[in-house]
N, C-alpha and C positions, 0 to 999 in steps of 0.2 A: 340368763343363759341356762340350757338345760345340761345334763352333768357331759353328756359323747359329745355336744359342741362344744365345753370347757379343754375335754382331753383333744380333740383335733386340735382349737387353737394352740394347746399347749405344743404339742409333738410341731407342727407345722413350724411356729414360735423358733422350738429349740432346735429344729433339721437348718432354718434359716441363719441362725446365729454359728453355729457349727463350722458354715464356709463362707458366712459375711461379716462375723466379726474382722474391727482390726486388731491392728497386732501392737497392744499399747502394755507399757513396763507393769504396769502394776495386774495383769491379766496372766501374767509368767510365775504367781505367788500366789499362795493361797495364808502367809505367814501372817499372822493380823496386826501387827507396826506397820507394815509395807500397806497394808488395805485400809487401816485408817487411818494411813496418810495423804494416802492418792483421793479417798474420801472424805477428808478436809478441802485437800487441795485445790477441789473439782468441783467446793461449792461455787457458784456466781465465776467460775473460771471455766474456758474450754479443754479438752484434754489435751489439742496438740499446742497453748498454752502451757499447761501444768507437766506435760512431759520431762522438759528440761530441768525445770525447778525441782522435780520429782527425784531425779535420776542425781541434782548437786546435790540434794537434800541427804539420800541415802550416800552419797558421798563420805561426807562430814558427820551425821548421826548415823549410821551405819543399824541402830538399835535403841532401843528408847531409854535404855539406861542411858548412853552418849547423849542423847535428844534434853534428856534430864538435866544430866551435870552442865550443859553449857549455859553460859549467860544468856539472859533475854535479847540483848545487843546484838548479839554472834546470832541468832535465831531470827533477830528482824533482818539482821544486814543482809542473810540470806534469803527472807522471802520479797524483800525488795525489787517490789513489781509486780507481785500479783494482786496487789492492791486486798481491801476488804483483811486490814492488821491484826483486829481483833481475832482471827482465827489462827494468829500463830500464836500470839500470847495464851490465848485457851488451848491450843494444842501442846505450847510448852508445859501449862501446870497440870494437865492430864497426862502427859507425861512424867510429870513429877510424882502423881498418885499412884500409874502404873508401877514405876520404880519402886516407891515406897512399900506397895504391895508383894511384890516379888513374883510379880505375874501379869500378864495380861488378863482381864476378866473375860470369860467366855460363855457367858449367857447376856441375855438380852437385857436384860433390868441394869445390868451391872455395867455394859458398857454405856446402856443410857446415860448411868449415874454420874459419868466422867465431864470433866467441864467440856462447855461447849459441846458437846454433842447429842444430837437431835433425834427424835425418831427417825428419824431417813439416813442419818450417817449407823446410829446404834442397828437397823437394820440390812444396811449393808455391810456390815463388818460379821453382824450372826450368822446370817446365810452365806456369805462368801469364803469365810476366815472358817467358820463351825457350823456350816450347813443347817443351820438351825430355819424352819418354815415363817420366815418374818418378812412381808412384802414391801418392797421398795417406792415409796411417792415422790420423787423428784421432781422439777421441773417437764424434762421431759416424758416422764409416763405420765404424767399429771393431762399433759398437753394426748398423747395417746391414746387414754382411756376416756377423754373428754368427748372424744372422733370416735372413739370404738363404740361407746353407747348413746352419743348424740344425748350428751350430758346440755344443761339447757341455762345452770347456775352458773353467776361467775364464779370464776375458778379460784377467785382470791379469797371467797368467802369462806369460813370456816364448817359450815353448814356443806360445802361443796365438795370440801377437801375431805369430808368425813367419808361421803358416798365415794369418790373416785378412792379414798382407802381400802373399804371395805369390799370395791371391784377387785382392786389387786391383792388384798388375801384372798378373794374368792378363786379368781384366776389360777392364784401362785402355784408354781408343779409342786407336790412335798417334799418330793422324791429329789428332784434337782431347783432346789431353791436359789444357789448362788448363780446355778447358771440362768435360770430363768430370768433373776430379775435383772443382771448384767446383760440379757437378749430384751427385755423392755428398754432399758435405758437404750439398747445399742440402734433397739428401731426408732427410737423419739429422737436421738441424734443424728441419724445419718439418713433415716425413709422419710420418718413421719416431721419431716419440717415444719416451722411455725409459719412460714410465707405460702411455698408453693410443697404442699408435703407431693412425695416423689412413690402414688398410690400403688401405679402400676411395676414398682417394687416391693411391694410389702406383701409378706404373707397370711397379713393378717385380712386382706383384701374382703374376703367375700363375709367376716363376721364384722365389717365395721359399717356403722347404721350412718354415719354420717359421710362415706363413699354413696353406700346406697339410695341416698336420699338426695345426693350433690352439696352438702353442706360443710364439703371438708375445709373450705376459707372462712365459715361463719364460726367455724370452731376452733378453740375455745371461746367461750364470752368472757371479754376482758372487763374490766372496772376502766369509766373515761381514765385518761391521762390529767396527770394533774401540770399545769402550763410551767410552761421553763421563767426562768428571770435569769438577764442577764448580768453580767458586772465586769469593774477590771482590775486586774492586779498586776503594780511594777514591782517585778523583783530585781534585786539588784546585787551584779555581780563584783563583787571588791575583792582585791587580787593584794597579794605582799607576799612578794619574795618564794612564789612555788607554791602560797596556801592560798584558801579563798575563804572568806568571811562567810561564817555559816549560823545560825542559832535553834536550839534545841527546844520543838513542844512541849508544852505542859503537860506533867502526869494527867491531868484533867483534861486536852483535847482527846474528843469523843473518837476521832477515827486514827488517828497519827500520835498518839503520845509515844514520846520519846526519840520520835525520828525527826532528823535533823532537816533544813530547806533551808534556801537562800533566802534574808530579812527581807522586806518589803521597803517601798519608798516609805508608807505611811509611820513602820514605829520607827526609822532615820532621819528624820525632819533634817538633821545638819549635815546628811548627805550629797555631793555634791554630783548630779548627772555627768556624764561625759558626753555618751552617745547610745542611740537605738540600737541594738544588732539583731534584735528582730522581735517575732510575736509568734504565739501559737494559743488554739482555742483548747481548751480543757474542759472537761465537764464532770462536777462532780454534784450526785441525785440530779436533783431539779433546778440547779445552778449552771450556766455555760459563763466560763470566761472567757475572756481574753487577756491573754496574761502577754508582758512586755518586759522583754529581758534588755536593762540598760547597763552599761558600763560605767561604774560608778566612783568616786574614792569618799573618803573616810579622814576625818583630823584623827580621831583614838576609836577604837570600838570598845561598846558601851561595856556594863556586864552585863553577863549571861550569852554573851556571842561568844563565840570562837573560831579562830584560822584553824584548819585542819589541811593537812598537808595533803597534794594532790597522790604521793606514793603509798598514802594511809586511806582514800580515799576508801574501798572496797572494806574497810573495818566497820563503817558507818552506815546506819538502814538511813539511806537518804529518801525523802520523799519523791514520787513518779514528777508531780511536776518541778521539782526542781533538778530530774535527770532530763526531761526535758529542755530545760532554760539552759544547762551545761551542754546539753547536744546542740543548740542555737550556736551556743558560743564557742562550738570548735571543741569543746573539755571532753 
């Protein structure tokens, strides 16, 4: 693009965000705890998702020293439910280096350097928190600038991601950088859809080659899908006296350590079914269950289980599908 069509998209861009932005909590700060957290939050999660989570979150951590001092436990129990774990355990012990620093870091290198965070989190926190010129690739500008240049690689390639990078620092305003790339993100969420993008709203209308050319469905090129398997899992709910039979992942599971879910039939073999109370599908990557919540009893439970009381319930990062299998069963 040549440099006066760079600056119209730009001003057009930012007149359109101006009065089409929404009105979401983490856009009322510019304090950077509050913006890489909403930037954690908001990875592989939707915003009117991570809203509420956002808003308990600052509740309870208030500040990244509180974010610090609390246990791991207390920080799962809370994000219980927005699935994708590992990003609170990395967002706690970056919070722990914050603290230990005595500062947040406010250049770019330095928030890189923090656990778990990526160039796409380390550059929205620069430009938004410290206006610093560092352009945002998300999923949805990713999908945006794919349309806007009738980009032609897939998008997952490395090779791809590089170009549609070096569009969005080309792009990027200097001058208002956090808002610019918070107005990319806002058009790839809300105009430029992955199904039916919503053209004849977007003001980026008359610079995108893939409007112009009618190719705005064939864009982005996706990588095929790799096929589902299915399978199934009875979990089983065992009850005594107000508590429910629960047992605790291994340090060592990959996505869930440490968070708690109702045993399965397979490690109870001397469990004894009662009855079906229902079923529900779950899908976790390239796996679809079918999970079957039975009512079960127990002569002793084993080690490594534990009753945990229904009033203590909310203490505990219980796993999504086993808040699922307790919504089955009325808990």
């Amino acid at each position: 693009m040549e440099s006066s069509e760079i600056r119209r998209l730009r001003r057009a861009l930012l007149a359109w965000y101006a009065v089409a932005r929404r009105d979401l909590p983490w856009r009322r700060t510019s304090e950077p705890y509050r913006i890489w957290l909403s930037e954690v939050m908001l990875q592989q999660t939707r915003a009117a998702a991570a809203a509420p989570y956002y808003q308990r979150f600052l509740e309870r951590f208030p500040n990244v020293e509180a974010l610090a001092a609390a246990p791991e436990q207390d920080v799962l129990a809370l994000w219980a439910g927005l699935g994708y774990y590992t990003r609170a355990r990395l967002l706690h012990r970056a919070a722990q280096q914050v603290a230990s620093l005595g500062r947040f870091p406010d250049d770019y290198d330095s928030i890189r350097a923090l656990p778990g965070v990526g160039d796409y989190t380390a550059a929205a926190v620069a430009s938004i928190a410290f206006a610093q010129p560092h352009a945002v690739l998300d999923g949805n500008v990713a999908r945006l600038l794919s349309r806007l240049t009738a980009e032609s690689g897939i998008i997952s390639l490395p090779a791809t991601r590089a170009r549609l990078q070096a569009t969005a620092s080309l792009l990027l305003d200097p001058k208002a950088p956090g808002a610019f790339n918070q107005a990319m993100m806002e058009l790839g969420a809300t105009v430029c859809l992955p199904r039916v993008p919503l053209c004849n709203s977007c003001p980026l209308q008359a610079s995108c080659s893939a409007y112009q050319t009618g190719r705005q469905a064939e864009l982005p090129v996706k990588a095929p899908r790799k096929p589902f398997h299915s399978a199934l899992r009875e979990l089983l709910l065992i009850r005594r006296r107000g508590a429910i039979l629960f047992r605790q992942l291994s340090p060592s599971s990959p996505r869930l350590a440490g968070f708690w879910e109702l045993p399965e039939r397979a490690s109870l073999p001397d469990a004894l079914r009662l009855r079906l109370l229902g079923s529900f599908p779950h899908t976790i990557v390239q796996t679809r269950y079918e999970c079957q919540v039975w009512e079960a009893t127990l002569p002793s439970a084993p080690a490594g289980l534990r009753w945990i009381d229904l009033r203590r319930f909310s203490e505990f990062p219980v796993s999504t599908i086993s808040k699922k299998a307790l919504k089955i069963a009325g808990i």
